[in-house]
C-alpha positions as CSV (number, residue, x, y, z in Angstrom):
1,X,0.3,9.4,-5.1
2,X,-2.3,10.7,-3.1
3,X,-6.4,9.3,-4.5
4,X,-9.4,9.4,-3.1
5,X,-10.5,6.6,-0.9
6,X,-13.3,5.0,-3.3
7,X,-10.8,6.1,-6.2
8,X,-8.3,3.6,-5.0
9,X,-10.7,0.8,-4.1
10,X,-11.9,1.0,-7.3
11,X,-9.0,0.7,-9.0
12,X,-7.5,-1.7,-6.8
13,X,-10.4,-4.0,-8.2
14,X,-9.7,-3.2,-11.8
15,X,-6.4,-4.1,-11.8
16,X,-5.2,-7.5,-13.0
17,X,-1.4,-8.0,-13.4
18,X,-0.4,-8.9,-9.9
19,X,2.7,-6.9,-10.4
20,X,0.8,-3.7,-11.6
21,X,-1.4,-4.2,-8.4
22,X,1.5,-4.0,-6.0
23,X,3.4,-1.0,-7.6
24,X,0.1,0.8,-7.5
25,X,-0.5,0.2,-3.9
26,X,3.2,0.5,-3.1
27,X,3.2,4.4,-4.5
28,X,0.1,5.2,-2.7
29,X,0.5,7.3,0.7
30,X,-0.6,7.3,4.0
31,X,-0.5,2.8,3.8
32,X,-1.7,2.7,7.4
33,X,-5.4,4.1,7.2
34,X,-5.4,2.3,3.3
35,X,-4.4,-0.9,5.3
36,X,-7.6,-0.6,7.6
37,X,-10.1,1.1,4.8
38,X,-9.2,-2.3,2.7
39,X,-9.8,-4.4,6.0
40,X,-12.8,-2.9,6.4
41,X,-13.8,-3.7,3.4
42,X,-12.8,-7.2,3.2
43,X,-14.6,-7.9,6.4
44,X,-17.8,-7.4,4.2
45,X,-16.8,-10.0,1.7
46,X,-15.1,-12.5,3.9
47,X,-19.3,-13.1,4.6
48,X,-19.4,-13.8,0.7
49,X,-22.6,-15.2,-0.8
50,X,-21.8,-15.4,-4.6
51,X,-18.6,-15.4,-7.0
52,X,-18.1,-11.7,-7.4
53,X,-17.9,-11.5,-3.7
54,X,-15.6,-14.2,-3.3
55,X,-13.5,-12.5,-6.1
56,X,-13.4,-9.3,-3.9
57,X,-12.1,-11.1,-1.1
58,X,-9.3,-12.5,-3.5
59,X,-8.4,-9.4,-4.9
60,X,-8.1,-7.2,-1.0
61,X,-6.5,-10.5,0.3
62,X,-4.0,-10.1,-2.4
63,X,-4.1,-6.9,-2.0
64,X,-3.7,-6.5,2.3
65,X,-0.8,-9.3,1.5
66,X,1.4,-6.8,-0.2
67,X,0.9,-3.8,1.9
68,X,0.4,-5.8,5.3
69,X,-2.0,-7.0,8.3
70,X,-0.8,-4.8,10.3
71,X,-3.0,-5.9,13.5
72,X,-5.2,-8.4,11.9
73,X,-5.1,-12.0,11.5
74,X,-3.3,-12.2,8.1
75,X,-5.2,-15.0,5.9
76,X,-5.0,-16.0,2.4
77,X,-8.3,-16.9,0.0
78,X,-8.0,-20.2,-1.6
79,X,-10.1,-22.3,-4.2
80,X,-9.4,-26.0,-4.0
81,X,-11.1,-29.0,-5.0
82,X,-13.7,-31.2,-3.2
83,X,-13.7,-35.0,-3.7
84,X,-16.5,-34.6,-5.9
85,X,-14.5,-32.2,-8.2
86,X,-16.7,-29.2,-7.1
87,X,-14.9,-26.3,-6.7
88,X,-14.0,-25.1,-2.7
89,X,-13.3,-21.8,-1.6
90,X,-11.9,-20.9,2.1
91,X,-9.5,-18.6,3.8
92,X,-7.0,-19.7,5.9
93,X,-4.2,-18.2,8.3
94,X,-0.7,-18.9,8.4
95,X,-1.5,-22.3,10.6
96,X,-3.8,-23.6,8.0
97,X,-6.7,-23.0,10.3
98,X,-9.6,-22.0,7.9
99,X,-11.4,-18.7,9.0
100,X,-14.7,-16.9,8.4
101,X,-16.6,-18.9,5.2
102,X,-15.6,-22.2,4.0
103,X,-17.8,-22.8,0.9
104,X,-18.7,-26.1,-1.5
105,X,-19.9,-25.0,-4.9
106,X,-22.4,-26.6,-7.6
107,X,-22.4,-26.0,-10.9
108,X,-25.4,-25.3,-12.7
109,X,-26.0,-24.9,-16.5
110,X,-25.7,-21.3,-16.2
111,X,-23.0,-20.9,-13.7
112,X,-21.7,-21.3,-10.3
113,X,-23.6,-21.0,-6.8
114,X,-23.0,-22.4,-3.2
115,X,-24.1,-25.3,-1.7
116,X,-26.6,-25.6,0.8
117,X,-25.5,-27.9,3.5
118,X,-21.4,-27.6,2.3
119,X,-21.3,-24.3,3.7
120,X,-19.6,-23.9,7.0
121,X,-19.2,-20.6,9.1
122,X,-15.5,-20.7,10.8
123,X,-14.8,-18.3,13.8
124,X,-12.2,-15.6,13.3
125,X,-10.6,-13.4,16.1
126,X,-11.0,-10.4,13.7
127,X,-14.7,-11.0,13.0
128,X,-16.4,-7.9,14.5
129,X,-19.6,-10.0,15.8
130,X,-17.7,-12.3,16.7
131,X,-19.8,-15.3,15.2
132,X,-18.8,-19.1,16.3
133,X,-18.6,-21.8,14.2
134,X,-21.5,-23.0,12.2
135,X,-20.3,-26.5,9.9
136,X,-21.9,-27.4,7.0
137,X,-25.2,-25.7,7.6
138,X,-24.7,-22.2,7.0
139,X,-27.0,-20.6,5.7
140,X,-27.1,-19.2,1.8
141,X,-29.1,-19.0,-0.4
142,X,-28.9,-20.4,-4.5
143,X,-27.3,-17.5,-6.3
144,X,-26.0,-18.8,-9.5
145,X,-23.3,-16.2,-11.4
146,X,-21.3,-17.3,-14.7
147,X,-17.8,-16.3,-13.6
148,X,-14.7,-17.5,-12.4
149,X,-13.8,-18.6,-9.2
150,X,-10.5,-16.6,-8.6
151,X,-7.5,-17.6,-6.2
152,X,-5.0,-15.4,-4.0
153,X,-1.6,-15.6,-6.3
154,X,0.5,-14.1,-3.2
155,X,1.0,-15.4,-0.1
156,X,1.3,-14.7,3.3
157,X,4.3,-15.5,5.3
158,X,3.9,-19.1,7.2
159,X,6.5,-21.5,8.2
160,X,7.9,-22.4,4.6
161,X,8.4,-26.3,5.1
162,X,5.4,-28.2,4.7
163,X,5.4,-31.9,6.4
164,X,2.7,-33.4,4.8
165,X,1.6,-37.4,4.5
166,X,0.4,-39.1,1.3
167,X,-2.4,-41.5,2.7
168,X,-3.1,-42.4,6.5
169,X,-2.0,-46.0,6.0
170,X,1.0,-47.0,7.9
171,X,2.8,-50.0,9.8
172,X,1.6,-50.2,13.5
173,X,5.3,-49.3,14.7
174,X,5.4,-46.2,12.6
175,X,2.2,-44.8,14.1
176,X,4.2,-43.2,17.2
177,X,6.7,-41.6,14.8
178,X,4.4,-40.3,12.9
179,X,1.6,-38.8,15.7
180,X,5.0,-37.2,16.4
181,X,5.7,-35.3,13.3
182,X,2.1,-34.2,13.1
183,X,1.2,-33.0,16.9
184,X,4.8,-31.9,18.3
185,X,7.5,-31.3,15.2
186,X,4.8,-30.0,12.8
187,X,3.6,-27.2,15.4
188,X,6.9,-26.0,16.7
189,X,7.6,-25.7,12.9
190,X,5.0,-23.6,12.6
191,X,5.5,-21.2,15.9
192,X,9.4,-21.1,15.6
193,X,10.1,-20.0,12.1
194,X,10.7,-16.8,11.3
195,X,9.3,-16.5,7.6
196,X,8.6,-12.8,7.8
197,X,12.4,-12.5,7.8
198,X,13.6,-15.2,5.2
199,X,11.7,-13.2,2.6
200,X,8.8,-13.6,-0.2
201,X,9.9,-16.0,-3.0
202,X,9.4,-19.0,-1.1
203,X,5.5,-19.7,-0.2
204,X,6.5,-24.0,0.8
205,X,8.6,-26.6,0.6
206,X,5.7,-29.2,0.7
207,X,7.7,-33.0,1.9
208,X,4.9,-35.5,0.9
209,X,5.9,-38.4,3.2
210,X,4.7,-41.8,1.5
211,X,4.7,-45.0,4.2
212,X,4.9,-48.5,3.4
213,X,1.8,-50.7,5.0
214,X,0.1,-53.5,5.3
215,X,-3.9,-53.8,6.6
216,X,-4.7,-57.1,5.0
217,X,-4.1,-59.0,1.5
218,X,-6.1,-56.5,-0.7
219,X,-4.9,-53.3,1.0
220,X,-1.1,-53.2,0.8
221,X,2.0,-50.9,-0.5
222,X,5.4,-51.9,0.1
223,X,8.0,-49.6,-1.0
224,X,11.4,-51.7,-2.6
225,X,14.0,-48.5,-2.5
226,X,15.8,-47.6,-6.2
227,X,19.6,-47.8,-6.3
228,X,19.8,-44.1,-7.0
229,X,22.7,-44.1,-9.7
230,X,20.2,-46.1,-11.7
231,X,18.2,-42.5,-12.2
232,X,15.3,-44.5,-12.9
233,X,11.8,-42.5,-14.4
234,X,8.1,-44.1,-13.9
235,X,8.0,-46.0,-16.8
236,X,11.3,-48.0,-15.6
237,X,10.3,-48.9,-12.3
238,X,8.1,-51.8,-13.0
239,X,10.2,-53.6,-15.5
240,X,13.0,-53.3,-13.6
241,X,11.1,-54.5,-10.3
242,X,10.4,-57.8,-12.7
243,X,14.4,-58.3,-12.7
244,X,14.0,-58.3,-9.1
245,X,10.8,-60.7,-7.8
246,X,8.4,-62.5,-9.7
247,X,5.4,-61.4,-10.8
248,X,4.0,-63.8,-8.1
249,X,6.1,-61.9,-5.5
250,X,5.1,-58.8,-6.3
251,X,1.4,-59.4,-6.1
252,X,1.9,-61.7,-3.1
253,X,4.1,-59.2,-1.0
254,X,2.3,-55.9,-2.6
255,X,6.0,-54.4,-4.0
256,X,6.2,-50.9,-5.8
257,X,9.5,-49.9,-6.4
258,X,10.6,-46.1,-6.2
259,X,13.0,-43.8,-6.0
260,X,13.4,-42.4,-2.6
261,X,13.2,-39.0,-3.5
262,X,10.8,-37.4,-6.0
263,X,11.5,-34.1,-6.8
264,X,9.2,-31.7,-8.3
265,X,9.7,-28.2,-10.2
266,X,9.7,-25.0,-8.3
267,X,6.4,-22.8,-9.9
268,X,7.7,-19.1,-9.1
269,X,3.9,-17.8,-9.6
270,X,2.7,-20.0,-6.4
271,X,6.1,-20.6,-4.7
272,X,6.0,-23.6,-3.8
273,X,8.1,-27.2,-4.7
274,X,7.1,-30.2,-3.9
275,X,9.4,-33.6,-2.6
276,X,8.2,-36.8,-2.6
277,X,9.6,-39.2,0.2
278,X,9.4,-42.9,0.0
279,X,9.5,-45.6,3.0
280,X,10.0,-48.9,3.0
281,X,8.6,-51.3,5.5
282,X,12.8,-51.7,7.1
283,X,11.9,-48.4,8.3
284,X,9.1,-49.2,10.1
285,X,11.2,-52.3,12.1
286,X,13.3,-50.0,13.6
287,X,12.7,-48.5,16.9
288,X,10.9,-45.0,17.3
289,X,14.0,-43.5,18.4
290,X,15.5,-44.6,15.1
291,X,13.0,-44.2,12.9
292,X,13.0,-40.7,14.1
293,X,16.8,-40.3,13.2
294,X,16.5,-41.6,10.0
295,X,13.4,-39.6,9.0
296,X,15.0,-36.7,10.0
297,X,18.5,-37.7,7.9
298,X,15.7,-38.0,4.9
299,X,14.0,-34.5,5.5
300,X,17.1,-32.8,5.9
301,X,19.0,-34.4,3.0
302,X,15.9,-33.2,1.0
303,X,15.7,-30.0,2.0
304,X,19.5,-29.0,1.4
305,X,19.1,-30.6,-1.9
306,X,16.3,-28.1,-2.9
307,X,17.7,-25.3,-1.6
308,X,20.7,-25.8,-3.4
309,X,19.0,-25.9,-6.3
310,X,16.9,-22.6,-5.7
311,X,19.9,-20.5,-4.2
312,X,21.2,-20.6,-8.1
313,X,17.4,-18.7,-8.8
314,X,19.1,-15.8,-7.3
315,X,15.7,-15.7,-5.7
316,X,15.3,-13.0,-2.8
317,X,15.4,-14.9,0.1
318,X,17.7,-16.1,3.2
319,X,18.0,-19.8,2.8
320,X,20.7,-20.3,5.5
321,X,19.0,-18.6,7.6
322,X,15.7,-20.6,7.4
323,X,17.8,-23.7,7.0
324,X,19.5,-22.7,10.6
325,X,16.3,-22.2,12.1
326,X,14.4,-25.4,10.9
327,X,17.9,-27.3,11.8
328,X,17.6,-26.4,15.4
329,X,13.6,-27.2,15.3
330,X,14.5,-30.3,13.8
331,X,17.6,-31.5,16.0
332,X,15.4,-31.0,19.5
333,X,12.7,-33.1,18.0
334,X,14.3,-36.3,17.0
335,X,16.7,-36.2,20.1
């Protein structure tokens, strides 16, 4: 199918099914000079000043994520949450670094506008004038529009397992382990996998990694690990902690008992499932060399377990293969 340049643009904007989007631009021809018109034009909204631009930049995000980069630095548009409960709009690439305008909105009576002083300018290596960084004090101007703050619903390809930690708080002896994970495992992760090759159902595998601790009598979490044939649900935990410790204990010592894996649903629209991972302060006793081991035993055990489950999807995508290649990531790491 062969339309006009500011035909397809159009259209491109006034279609909603996701799935309608992508056979449309799938039939159209000649996908490299459509890939760099629709750059083009995202460029000009990536410097967004109100919702409908934002929305823009959601919809050719979406729409450069199903025909491709090519050249460019793929990013995806996301809305968030501040702390506040404000909504938060960014893009980011596939390392999680956020790239041209990071916005905090307020909401007014009539609508939505951007915050003065939460706005922050982020440098991009596609950005043609090359602007650098500017936090928080970007300048925009109040302009307040009653609509929706839309986010990407595709993805781009990243590194599919997601290491992630719950709070900061941690045993002093854990700290090591942990710096690890975050500054040498969790960057090889993202260099060495291959996701443009595993294939598109799978956006992450997000492993929220919960540590016991201890910072003084008021500020305390220590994990006491389920027996796992006892398939015990939240509302059991506590009551059957109580057949365990006293109450007394329990305050004294700061005890929450859990199961050691939590494991969410997998949501096909945003591809992603979550795993919670619960340590107890044992853990943190051991050495770093074991602590590494056993972290690893956890992560892995986790991840085979989910893929299990989600090879029976019959989704489209090579989970031995991106098993094999976070495997080898993971073996040199915690040798």
């Amino acid at each position: 199918m062969k339309l006009r340049a500011n035909v397809v643009e159009q259209k491109i904007f006034e279609i909603e099914d996701l799935k309608e989007l992508e056979e449309f631009l799938q039939s159209q021809s000649e996908i490299e000079q459509l890939r760099e018109r629709l750059f083009a034009e995202f460029l000009k909204y990536a410097d967004y000043k109100n919702a409908g631009e934002w929305n823009k930049a959601v919809r050719l995000c979406e729409s450069l994520a199903i025909i491709g980069w090519g050249n460019h630095e793929p990013v995806e548009a996301l809305r968030g949450q501040f702390f506040n409960g404000n909504p938060a709009t960014c893009f980011q690439n596939k390392f999680g670094e956020t790239r041209f305008v990071d916005a905090i909105w307020s909401k007014r009576v009539n609508g939505f506008t951007m915050e003065q002083g939460r706005t922050s300018y982020c440098f991009s290596p596609d950005d043609p004038n090359q602007k650098q960084s500017v936090f928080w004090e970007y300048e925009i101007k109040e302009d307040i529009q009653d609509i929706r703050l839309e986010s990407q619903r595709n993805w781009i390809p990243k590194n599919p397992v997601w290491i992630k930690r719950t709070i900061g708080n941690c045993y002093e002896n854990s700290k090591v382990v942990i710096e690890s994970v975050d500054k040498e495992l969790k960057p090889e992760l993202d260099r060495r996998m291959r996701p443009e090759i595993y294939g598109r159902a799978i956006n992450r595998i997000i492993i929220n990694c919960s540590y016991s601790y201890y910072d003084h009598d008021h500020c305390k979490t220590n994990y006491i690990i389920a027996d796992e044939k006892l398939k015990l649900k939240q509302k059991d935990f506590y009551r059957t902690l109580l057949t365990m410790f006293t109450r007394q204990e329990i305050e004294k010592n700061g005890y929450f008992l859990r199961n050691r894996f939590e494991f969410g649903p997998f949501r096909a629209d945003t591809g992603k499932i979550r795993i919670g991972l619960n340590l107890e302060k044992e853990f943190s006793e051991l050495s770093h060399s074991e602590q590494r081991l056993k972290l690893s035993e956890y992560i892995l055990f986790a991840l085979n377990h989910v893929t299990d489950k989600l090879k029976k999807k019959k989704l489209d995508y090579d989970f031995d293969l991106m098993l094999e290649d976070f495997n080898s990531i993971l073996t040199e790491w915690k040798a």
